[in-house]
Structures are given as structure tokens and as C-alpha cells.
C-alpha positions as CSV (number, residue, x, y, z in Angstrom):
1,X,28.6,23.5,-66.8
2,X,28.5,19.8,-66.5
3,X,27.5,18.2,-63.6
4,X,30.8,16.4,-63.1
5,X,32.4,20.1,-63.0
6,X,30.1,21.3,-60.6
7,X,30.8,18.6,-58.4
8,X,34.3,19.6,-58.6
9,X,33.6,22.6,-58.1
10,X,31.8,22.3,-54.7
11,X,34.3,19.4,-53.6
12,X,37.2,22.1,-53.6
13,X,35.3,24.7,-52.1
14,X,34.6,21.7,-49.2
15,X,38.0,20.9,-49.3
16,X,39.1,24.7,-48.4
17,X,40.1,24.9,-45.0
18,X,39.4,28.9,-44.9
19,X,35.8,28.3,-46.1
20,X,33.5,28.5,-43.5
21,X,30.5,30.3,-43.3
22,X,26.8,30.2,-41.1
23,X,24.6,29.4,-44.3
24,X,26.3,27.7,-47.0
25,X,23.2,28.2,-49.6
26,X,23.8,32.0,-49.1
27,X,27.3,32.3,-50.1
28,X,27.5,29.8,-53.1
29,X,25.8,30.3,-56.2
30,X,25.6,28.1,-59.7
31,X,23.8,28.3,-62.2
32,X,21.9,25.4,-63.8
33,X,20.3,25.0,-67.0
34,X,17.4,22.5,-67.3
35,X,14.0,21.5,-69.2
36,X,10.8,21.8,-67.5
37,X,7.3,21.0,-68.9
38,X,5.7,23.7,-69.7
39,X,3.0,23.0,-67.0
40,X,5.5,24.2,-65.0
41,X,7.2,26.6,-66.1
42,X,3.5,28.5,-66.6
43,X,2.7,27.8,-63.0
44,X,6.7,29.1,-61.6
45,X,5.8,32.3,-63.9
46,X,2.1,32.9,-62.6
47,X,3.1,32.2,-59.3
48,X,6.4,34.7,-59.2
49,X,3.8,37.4,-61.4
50,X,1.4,37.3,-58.2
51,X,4.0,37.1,-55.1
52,X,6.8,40.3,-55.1
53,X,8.7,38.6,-52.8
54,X,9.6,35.9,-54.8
55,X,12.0,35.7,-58.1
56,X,13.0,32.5,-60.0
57,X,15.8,31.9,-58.2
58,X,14.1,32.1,-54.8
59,X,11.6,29.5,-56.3
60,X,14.0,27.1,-57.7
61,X,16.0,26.9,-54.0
62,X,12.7,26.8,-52.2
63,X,11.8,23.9,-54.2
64,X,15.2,21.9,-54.1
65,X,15.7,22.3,-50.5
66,X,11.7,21.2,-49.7
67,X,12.8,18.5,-51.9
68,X,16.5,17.6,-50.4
69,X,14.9,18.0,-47.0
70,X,11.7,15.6,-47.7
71,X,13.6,13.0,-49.3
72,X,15.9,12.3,-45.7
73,X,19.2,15.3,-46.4
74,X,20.3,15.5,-43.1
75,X,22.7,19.2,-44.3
76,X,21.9,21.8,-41.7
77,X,22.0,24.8,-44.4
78,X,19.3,22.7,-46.6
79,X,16.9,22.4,-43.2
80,X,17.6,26.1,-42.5
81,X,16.9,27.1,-45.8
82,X,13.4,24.7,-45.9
83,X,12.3,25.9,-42.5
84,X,12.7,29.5,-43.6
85,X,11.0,29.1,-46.8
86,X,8.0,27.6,-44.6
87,X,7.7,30.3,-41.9
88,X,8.2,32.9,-44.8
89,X,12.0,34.3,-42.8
């Protein structure tokens, strides 16, 4: 999926007046495709290897929201989401 059909994609689910929901990260899932060094992509696997809790997709959201939220994203469901990653909700 290309990024300009994603962002289609969540501009009419915005633009739905029925759509409403308490955590919007829960209810809305993409997939995304991308390249990673391999640095990382050995760490993401060691990491998910040694925590049960956590799968690849749990990682990847963690990571973009600590990253949306650190870099000024003032979108409740991203500070939710960030916050709970921290205090492990």
C-alpha cells in the first residue's frame, strides 16, 4: 500500500461521522512494509525472543508512538498508547 493510499485511507475513516471510538490505535490496523538494518532487526528479534509479552507488532507501535510522542504529537491515543507502553498497562 502506498503511503498516499494510506493516508486516504485514514482521512475517510476521520471523515466518518459514525467513527468514534476511546483508543483509536486499538481499532485501526495497517500494515506497513519497510527496510531495517539488520542491527535492528537482530535486536527487535532478541528482544521479542526474551520478553513473552511482546510480539513484533507490539514493538513496532511501542516504538512509533515513543517516537510520535517525543517529537511534540499532541494526539491523545498516541500519549495513551506511550504512557502505557512505559508503565507496562
Amino acid at each position: 500500500m502506498e503511503f498516499n493510499q494510506i493516508e486516504t485511507r485514514i482521512d475517510s475513516i476521520n471523515s466518518d461521522e459514525t467513527y468514534c471510538c476511546e483508543n483509536d490505535l486499538d481499532v485501526l490496523s495497517i500494515s506497513l512494509e519497510a527496510e531495517v538494518p539488520e542491527a535492528l532487526y537482530i535486536g527487535m528479534k532478541d528482544f521479542i525472543s526474551g520478553n513473552e509479552n511482546w510480539d513484533q507488532s507490539k514493538l513496532i507501535s511501542s516504538a512509533i508512538a515513543n517516537f510520535l510522542f517525543q517529537n511534540g504529537s499532541e494526539d491523545r491515543a498516541v500519549t495513551e498508547k506511550y504512557l502505557n507502553d512505559i508503565f507496562n498497562l
